[in-house]
N, C-alpha and C positions, 0 to 999 in steps of 0.2 A: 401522512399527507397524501392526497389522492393526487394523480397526475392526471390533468385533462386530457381529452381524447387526441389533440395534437401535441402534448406533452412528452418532455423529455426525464426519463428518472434519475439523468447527474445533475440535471439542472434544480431541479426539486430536491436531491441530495443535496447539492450545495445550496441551498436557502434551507433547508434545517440546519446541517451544521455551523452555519452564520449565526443561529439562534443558539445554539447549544454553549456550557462553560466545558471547555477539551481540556484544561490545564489538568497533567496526571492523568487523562482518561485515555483507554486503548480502544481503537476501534475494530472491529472485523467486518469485514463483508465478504461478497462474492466478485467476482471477476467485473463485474457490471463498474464495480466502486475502486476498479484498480485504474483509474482514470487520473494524470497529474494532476488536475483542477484540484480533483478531491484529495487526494493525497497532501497538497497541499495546506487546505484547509483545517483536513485533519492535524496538523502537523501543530499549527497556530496554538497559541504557545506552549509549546513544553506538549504536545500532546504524541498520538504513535499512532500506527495502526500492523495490521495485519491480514496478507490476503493471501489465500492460497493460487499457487500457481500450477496449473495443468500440465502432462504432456504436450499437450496441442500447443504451446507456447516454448517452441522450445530454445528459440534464438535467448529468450528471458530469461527463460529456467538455466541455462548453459550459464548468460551473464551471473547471476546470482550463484549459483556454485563456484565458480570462478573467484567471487567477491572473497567471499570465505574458506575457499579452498589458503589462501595464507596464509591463514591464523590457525587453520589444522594442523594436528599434531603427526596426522597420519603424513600431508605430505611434506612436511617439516620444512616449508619455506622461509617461512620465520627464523627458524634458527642458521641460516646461511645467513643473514644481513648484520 
């Protein structure tokens, strides 16, 4: 889909994936597509996605290690509770 000259490319993202059947299907993109809207959408039913996350990001990337630092065996928080 081409975005007009005053166009926005989540907004154009999210009118494909409106169109699209996500049930079972993983998405990836770039950092452009790590936007809740989209994520959201992607999500709609049963679907995933997948985005890499940068240095430059690093209050996110900190959260996200933190998430699953838990379930790690290395730091074995899991098996305290």
């Amino acid at each position: 889909m081409k975005v007009p000259g005053q166009g926005n490319e989540i907004v154009a993202g999210l009118r494909i994936l409106k169109q699209l059947p996500l049930k079972g299907a993983v998405m990836t993109g770039d950092a452009i597509y790590a936007q809740k809207r989209i994520c959201d959408e992607t999500s709609r039913p049963e679907g995933g996605y997948f985005f890499v996350v940068k240095d430059n990001q690093r209050e996110l990337k900190r959260d996200i290690q933190d998430s699953f630092n838990f379930f790690s065996p290395r730091t074995s928080q899991a098996s305290r509770i």
